[in-house]
C-alpha positions in Angstrom: -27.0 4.1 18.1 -25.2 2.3 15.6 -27.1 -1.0 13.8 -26.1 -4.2 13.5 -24.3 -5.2 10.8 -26.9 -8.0 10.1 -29.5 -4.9 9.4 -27.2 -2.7 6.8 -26.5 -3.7 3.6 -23.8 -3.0 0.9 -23.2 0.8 0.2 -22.9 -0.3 -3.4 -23.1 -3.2 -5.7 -19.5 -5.2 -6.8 -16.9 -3.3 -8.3 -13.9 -5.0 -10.1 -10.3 -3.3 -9.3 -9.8 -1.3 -12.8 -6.1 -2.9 -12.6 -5.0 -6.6 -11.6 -1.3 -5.5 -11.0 0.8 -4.3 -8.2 2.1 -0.6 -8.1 4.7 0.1 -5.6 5.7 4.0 -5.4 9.1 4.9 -4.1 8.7 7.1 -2.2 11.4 5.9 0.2 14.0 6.5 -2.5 13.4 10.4 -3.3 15.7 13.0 -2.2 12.7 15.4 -0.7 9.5 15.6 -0.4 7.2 18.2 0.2 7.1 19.6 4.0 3.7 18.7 5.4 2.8 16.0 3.7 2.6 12.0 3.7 1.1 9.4 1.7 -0.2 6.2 2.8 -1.9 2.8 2.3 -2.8 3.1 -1.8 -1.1 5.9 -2.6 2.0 4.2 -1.5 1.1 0.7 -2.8 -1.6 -1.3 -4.4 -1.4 -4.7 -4.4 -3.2 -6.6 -6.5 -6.4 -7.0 -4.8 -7.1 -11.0 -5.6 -3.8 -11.7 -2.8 -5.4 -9.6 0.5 -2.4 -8.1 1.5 -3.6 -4.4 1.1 -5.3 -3.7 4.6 -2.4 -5.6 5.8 0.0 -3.7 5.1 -1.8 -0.5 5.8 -2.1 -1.8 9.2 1.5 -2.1 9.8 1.7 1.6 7.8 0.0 2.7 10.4 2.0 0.9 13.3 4.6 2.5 11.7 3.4 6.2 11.7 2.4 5.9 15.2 6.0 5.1 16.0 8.0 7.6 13.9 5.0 10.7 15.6 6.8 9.2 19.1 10.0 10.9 17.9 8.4 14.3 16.3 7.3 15.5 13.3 10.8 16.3 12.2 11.4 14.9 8.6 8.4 12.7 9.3 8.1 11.8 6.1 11.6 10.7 5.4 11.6 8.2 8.2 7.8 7.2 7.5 8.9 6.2 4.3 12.3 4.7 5.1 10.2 2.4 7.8 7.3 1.3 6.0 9.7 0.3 2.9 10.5 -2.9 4.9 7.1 -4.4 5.3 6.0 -3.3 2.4 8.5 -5.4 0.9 7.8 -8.7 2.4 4.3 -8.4 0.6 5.5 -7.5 -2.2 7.7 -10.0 -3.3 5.5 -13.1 -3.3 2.3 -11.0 -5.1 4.8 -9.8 -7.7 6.3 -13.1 -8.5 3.0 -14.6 -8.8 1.8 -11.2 -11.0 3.7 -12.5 -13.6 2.3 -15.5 -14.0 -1.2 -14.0 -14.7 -2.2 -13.1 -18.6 -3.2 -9.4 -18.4 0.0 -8.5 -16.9 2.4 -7.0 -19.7 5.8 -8.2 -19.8 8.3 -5.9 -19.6 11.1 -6.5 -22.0 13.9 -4.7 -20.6 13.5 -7.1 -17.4 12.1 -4.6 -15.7 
């Protein structure tokens, strides 16, 4: 039987993200990658957590995988990546513009 949610409590006290910026890993843009394997949700991206958009886009991650397994495992990875690139860049652009406006972000200043 599973309990309420009203009668469990939090599995831990509050923890603050160790990192207030965005990481985007490109994993879309390497030549190979290893047979067998995929990444998703964090390991792909982390948004910075203040914005919300993380479970978002893992969502449509997952929307994603479900479609590319409909064709195969065949270069799975490849196309998973090559998929999920596009939502993952509609979050991304408005969380990293307004990155840059916060103070513990370092500038990068090769206009990175």
């Amino acid at each position: 039987m599973i309990a309420p949610l009203r009668a469990v409590g939090p599995l831990s006290g509050w923890r603050r993200s160790p990192s207030p910026a965005s990481r985007w890993r490109r994993y879309d843009r390497l030549r190979r990658f290893p047979a067998g394997l995929l990444v998703f949700g964090d390991a792909i991206r982390g948004f910075n957590p203040i914005y919300g958009q993380g479970m978002s886009v893992a969502a449509l991650e997952a929307l994603a995988l479900r479609d590319c397994l409909r064709h195969g495992d065949r270069d799975l990875a490849r196309r998973f990546f090559r998929i999920t690139a596009k939502p993952i860049g509609v979050a991304w652009k408005p969380s990293v513009g307004s990155d840059v406006a916060l103070p513990l972000i370092r500038r990068c200043p090769h206009a990175c």
